[in-house]
C-alpha positions as CSV (number, residue, x, y, z in Angstrom):
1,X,5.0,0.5,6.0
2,X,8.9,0.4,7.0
3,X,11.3,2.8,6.5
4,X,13.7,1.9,3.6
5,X,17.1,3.7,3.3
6,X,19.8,2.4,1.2
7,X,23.5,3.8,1.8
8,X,25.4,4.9,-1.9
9,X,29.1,4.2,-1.1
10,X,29.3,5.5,-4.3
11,X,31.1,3.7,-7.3
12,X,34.8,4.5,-8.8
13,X,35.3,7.9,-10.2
14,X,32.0,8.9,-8.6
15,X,31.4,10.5,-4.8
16,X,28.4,9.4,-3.3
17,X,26.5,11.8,-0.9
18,X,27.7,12.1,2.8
19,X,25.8,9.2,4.6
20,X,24.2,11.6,6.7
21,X,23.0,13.2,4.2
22,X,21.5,10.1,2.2
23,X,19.9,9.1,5.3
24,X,18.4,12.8,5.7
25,X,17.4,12.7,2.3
26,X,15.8,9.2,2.0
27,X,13.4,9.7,5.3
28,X,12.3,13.2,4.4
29,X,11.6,11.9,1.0
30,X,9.5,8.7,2.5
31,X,7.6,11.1,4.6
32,X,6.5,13.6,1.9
33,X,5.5,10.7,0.2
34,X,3.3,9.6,2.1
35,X,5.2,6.0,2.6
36,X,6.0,7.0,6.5
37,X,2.7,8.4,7.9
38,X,2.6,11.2,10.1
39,X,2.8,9.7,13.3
40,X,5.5,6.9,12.7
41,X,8.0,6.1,14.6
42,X,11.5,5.9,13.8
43,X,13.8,4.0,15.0
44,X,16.8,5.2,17.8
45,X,20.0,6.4,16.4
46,X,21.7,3.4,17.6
47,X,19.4,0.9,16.3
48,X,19.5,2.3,12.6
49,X,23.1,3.5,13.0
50,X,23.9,-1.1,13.9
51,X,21.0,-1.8,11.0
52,X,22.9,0.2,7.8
53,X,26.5,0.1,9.4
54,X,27.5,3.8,10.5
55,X,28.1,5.1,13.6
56,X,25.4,6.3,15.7
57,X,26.6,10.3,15.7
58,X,26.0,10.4,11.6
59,X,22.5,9.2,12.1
60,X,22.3,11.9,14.8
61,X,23.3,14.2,12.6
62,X,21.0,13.3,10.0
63,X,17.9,13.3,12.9
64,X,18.9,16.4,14.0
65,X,18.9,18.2,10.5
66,X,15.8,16.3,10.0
67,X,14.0,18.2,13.2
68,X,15.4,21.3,12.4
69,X,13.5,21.0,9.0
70,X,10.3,19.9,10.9
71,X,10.5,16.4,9.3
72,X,10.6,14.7,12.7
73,X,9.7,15.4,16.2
74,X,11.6,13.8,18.9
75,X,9.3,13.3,22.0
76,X,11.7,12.4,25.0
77,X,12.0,8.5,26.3
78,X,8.9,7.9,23.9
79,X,10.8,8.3,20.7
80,X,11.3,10.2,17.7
81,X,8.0,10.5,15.0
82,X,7.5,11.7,11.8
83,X,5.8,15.0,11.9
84,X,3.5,16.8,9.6
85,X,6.2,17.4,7.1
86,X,4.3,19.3,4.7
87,X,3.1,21.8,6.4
88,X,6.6,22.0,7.9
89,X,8.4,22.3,4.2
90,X,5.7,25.0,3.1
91,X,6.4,27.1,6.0
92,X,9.9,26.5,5.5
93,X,10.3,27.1,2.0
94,X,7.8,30.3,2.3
95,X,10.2,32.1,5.4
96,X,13.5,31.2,3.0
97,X,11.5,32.6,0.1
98,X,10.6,36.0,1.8
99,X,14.6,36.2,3.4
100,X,15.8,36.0,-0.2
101,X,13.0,38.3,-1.5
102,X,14.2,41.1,1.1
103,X,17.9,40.0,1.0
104,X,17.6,40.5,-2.8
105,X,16.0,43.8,-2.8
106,X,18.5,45.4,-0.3
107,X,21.2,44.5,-2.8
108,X,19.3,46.4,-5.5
109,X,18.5,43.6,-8.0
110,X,15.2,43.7,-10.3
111,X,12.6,41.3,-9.9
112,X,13.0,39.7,-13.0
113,X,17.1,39.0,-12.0
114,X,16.2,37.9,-8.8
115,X,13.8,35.4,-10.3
116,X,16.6,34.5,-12.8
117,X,18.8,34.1,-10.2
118,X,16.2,32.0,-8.4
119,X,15.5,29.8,-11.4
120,X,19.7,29.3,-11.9
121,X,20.2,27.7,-8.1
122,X,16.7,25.8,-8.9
123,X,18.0,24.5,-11.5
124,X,21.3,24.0,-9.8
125,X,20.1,22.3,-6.9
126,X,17.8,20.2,-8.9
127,X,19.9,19.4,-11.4
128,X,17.7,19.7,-13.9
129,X,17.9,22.1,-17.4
130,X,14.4,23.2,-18.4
């Protein structure tokens, strides 16, 4: 088991993702997956910034976004691990779903439109059309 992330530098005519934000994406995938265990440990900023070519504040940035999400912990001099990122995203995704529940009612929408407005940035996000 070794963490595996791949920079897009996208092609012509096409953007690519922010490299933070592939690097963000690519560990917090690997860990829901299963394929970086609770309890790994990831490498310093510096070292993976020199090992895919950034500099070392975008894979900060990526770490730190990671942490605020509950993907990692960083534990001092020992290191930074991968944390229990389940239970982390469930929580997380239940407190966004109860701010847009109350944020929703106070602007006076039905439930049925604020599901349909739920479904559209879903959709959006995911970028999928069923």
């Amino acid at each position: 088991m070794t963490l595996k992330i791949v920079i897009d530098e996208g092609a012509e005519g096409r953007a690519a993702a922010a490299p933070y934000e592939q690097v963000r994406a690519q560990i917090a995938a690997q860990a829901r997956s299963g394929s970086l265990p609770v309890g790994y440990k990831l490498p310093t900023v510096r070292g993976l910034a020199e090992g895919l070519g950034l500099a070392a504040n975008t894979v900060a940035k990526a770490y730190r976004a990671l942490e605020e999400d509950g993907v990692i912990e960083t534990r001092g001099r020992n290191g930074t691990f991968v944390a229990a990122a389940g239970d982390a995203a469930a929580k997380g995704a239940a407190s966004a779903a109860q701010a847009y529940a109350e944020r929703v009612r106070r602007l006076g929408l039905s439930e049925e439109d604020a599901v349909a407005a739920a479904r559209d940035a879903l959709r959006a996000a995911y970028g999928s059309a069923g």
